[in-house]
N, C-alpha and C positions, 0 to 999 in steps of 0.2 A: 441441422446440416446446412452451412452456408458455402456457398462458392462467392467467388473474383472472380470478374472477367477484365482483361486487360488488352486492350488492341492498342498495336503500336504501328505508328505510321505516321509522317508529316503530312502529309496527302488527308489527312482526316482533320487534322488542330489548324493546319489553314481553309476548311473548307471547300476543299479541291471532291471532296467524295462526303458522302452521307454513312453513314456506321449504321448499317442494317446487318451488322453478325453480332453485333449485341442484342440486339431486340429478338432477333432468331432462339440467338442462345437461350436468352432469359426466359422465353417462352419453354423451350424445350425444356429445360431442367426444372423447374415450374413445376411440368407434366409429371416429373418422376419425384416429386418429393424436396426437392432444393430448392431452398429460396437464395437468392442472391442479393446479396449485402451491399455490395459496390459494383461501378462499373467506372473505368479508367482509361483515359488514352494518353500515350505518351509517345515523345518524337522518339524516333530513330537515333539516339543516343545512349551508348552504354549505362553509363551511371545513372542517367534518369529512367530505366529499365531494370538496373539493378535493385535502384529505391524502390520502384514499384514494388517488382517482387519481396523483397524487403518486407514490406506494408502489408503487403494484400496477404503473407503466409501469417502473420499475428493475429488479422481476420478470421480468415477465410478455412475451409475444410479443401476447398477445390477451388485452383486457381486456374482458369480457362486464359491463356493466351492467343492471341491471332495477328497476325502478320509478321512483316518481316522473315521470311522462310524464302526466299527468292535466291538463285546463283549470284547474284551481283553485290557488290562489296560495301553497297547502301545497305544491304538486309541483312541483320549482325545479330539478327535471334538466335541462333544458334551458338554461336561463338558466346555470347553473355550470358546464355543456360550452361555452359558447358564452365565459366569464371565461376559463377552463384554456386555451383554445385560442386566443384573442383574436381573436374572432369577435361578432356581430351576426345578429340571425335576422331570416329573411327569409319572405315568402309563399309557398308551393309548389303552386302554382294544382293540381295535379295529386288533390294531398292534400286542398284544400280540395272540390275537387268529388264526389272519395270523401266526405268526410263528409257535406256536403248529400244526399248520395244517400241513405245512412245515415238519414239524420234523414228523407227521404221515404218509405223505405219502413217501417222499423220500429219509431221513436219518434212520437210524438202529439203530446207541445211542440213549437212552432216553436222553429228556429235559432237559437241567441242568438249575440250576439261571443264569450262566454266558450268556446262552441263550435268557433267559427270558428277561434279562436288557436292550435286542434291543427296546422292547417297553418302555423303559424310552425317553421321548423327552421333551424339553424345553416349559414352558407350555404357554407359547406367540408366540411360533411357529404352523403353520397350518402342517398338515401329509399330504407329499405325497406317496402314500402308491405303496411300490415295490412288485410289483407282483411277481419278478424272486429272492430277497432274503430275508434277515432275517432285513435288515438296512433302515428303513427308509427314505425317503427323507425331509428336512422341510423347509418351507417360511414362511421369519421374515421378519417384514419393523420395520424399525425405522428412523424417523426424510424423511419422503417421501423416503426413499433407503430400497432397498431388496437385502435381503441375503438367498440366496438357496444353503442348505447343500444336497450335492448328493453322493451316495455309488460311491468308486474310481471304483468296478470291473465294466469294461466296457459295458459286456450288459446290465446289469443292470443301471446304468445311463442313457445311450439312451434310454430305454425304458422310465427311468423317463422324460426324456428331451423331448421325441414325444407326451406322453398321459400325461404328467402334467407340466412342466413347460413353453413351450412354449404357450401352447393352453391359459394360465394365461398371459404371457408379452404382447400376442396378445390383448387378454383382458382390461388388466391395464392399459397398455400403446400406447401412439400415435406414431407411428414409421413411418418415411421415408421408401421411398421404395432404396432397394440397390440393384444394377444388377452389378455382374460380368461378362465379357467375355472375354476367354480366345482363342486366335489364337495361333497355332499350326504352327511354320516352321521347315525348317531341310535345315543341308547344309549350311549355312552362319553365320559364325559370329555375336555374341554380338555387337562389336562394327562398324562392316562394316553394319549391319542390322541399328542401330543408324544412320550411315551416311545418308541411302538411306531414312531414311522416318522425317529426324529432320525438315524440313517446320510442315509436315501432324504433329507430334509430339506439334511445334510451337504453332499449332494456333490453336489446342483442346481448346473446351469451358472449363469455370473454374473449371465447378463439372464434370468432366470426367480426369482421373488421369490414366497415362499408367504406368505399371513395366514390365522393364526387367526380364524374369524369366530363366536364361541360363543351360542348362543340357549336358548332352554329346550326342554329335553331332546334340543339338534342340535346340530353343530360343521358349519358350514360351510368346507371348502380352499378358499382361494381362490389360483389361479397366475395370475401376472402376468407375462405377456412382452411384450420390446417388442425391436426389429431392424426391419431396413432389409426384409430379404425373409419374404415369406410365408410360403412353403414352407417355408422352415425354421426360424420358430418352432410354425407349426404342427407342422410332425411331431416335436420337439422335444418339444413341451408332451405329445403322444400318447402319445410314447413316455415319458416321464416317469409319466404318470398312467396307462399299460399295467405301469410297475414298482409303484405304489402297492397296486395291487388285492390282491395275493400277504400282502402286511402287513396291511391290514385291510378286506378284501376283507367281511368278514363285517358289517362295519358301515358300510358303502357302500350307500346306496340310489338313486345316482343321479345325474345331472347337473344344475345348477341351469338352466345357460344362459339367467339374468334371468329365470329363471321360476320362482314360487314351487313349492312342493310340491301345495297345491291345484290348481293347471294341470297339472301332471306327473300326477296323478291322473286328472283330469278328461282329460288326451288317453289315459291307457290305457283308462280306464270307455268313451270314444268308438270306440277302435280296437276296442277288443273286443266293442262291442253288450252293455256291460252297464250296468246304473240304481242308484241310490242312494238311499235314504233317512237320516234321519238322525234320535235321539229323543235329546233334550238333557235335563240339570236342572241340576248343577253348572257346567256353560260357557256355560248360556245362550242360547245360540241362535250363541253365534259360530261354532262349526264350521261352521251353514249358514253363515254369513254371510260367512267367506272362502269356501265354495264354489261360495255365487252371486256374488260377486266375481268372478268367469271368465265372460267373455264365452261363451256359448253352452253354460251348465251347462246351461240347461233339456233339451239334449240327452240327460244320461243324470241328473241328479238332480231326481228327482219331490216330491219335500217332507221336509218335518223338522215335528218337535210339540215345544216345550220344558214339559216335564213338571215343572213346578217344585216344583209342592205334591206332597206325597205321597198324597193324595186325587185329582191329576187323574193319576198316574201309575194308581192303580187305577180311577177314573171314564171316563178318557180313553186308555187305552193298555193298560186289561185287566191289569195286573199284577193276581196274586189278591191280596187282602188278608193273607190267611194267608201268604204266601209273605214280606210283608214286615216281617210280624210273629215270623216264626219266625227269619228270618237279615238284619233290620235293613233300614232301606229303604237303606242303604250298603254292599249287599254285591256278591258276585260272582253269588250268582242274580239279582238285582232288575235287574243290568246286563246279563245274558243275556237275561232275560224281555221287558227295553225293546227288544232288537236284535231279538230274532226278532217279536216283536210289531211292532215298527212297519215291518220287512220286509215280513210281513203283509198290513198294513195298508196301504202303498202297494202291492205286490205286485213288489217290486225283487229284484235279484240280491246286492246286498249292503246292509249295515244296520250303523251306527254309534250306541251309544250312552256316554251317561255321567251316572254319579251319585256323588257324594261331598261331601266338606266341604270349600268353597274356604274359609269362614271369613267375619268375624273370629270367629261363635260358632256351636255345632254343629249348632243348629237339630234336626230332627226324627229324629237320630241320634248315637248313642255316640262312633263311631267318630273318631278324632283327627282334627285341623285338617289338611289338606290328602292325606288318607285319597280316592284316587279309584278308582275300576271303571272299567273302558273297556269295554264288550260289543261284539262284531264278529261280524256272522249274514252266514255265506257261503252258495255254493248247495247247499252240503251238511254247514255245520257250525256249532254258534255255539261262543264262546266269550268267554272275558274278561280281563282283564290289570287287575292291581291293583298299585298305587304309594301310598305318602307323596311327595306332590310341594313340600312346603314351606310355609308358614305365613302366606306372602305371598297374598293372594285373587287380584292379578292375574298375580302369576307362577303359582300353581295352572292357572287358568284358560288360559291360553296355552298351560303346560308341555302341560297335559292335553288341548289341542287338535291340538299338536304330534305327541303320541303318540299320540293318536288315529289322525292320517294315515300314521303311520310305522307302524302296524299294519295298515292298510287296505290301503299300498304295496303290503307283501309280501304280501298274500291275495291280491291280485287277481292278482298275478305269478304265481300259482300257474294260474292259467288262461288 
């Protein structure tokens, strides 16, 4: 069972917006059994929309469309489903009284016709009805293939995609079961990581598919199975990544299960009843900021200071002055000093810092371009971990976030 998914929008091929309803989609359909074949974006013009469609129905079982559904005379989705199909739109009294509602309760301009027009839909299409705007959603089949037009703004698709489109393919269609599973390492190399496990690699059954997924300073496994029965791709897949451990067991931290490392952290810091703080210079404040990206950090992460200047690091965060003068404000004490101090200072169970030179120039330190300290104050120890992470300021910056949490993991594992 393959699906298309097809987003159309200029505002995407010039880079004006990021296409986060494909990566949504593709997970979701993923979950039920559909693998997706292609993924497509095409400008706001008829015929290069028609081709699409065109294309993607010789493919594809299920053709996922998005954008373009808007009142104004740029958004021509509907009008080119209704040419492709040889079809005529019609009023959908059901649709239009959703939107009048809409416009009663939580817009201030009166109704206009341009409004009104959202309830025009292709009259061989079924409505799936958007709770959260004005644009319909609609499922068409022709010649056994389906085609679902879905509003591009993003909540509004997902919601279409949980309470109407999925709960129908589950329906209609017969689908395989698909399991992803994603292993989590740090510390070793893409290609040295390939060496150590190319047998275990070798002799994977045929429907279990591994990729390379390489990050800064992490390699993600990812195993791909797909079969008619559950059970036994699941136990399958266990028993495969029960063999893996033995080989590089040592550089395994974990499971992803579509959850980043930040989460994986953030549910041990919760199981465990332990708090967080965090004292930034070199990454800026992103460490906090993927870890209040998790719904419900407040729970065990208390605050972060991003200590940028080397005056607010000893104004604001009590590093002695002397200390930074004596071994560089780049070094491994000044990275110790920020952890246990701003430990401290929220009064947490553990404490994350970093200082170094993401670059492009060295600033208020000797020390070479991409020179970082990670400090890490546990409940009964500090210490610090020093790297050259590369000369690149965003890859510094990331790698060094990376390994930040990848030291954090195993502290806290320890308790």
């Amino acid at each position: 069972m393959y699906a298309e998914i097809i987003t159309i929008g200029d505002e995407i091929l010039i880079g004006q917006i990021i296409d986060t309803n494909s990566a949504y989609i593709s997970k979701a359909l993923n979950k039920i059994g559909v693998s997706v074949y292609q993924i497509t974006s095409v400008q706001d013009e008829k015929d290069h929309i028609l081709q699409a469609f065109s294309e993607a129905e010789k493919r594809a079982d299920i053709i996922i469309v998005t954008g373009g559904l808007g009142p104004t005379k740029d958004d021509i989705t509907k009008h080119t489903i209704c040419e492709y199909f040889e079809d005529t739109l019609v009023q959908n009294d059901e649709v239009l009284e959703h939107v009048k509602e809409l416009f009663s309760k939580f817009i201030t301009t009166p109704i206009s016709e341009v409004n009104k027009r959202q309830a025009l839909v292709p009259s061989k299409s079924k409505v799936l009805m958007n709770k959260y705007g004005t644009a319909p959603g609609m499922w068409i089949e022709k010649n056994k293939k389906v085609f679902i037009s879905l509003p591009g703004v993003p909540f509004e698709m997902k919601a279409l995609m949980e309470d109407e489109v999925l709960p129908r393919i589950r329906k209609e269609f017969h689908c395989p079961f698909i399991l992803h599973k994603t292993i989590l390492t740090y510390g070793v190399g893409e290609s040295a990581l390939a060496e150590r496990i190319e047998d275990w690699e070798n002799n994977l059954p045929a429907f279990i598919k591994l990729a390379y997924l390489p990050n800064l300073g992490m390699v993600r496994l990812r195993l791909t199975a797909k079969g008619d029965s559950k059970d036994v791709v699941e136990k399958e897949v266990n028993r495969q990544i029960e063999k893996l451990y033995p080989l590089i067991g040592d550089s395994i931290s974990g499971m992803e299960n579509d959850r980043s490392i930040e989460a994986v952290l953030g549910e041990l810091l919760a199981k465990k009843g332990k708090t967080l703080a965090v004292a930034e210079s070199c990454t800026g404040g992103k460490i906090a900021q993927r870890i209040t990206g998790v719904p419900g950090a407040s729970a065990y992460f208390k605050g972060s200071i991003v200590t940028y200047a080397t005056e607010t690091k000893i104004e604001t965060l009590n590093v002695p002055k002397e200390l930074i003068e004596t071994h560089s404000v780049v070094s491994a004490e000044v990275a110790e000093a920020m952890a246990k101090n701003v430990k401290a200072l929220f009064n947490t169970d553990f404490a994350i810092s970093t200082t170094g030179n993401a670059g492009p120039s060295k600033g208020d330190s000797d020390a070479e371009i991409g020179t970082v300290f990670i400090g890490i104050a546990t409940p009964n120890a500090v210490f610090s971990f020093n790297s050259n992470m590369g000369n690149h300021r965003e890859k510094v910056v990331n790698k060094a976030t990376n390994k930040a949490f990848e030291l954090l993991q195993k502290e806290i594992l320890k308790f």
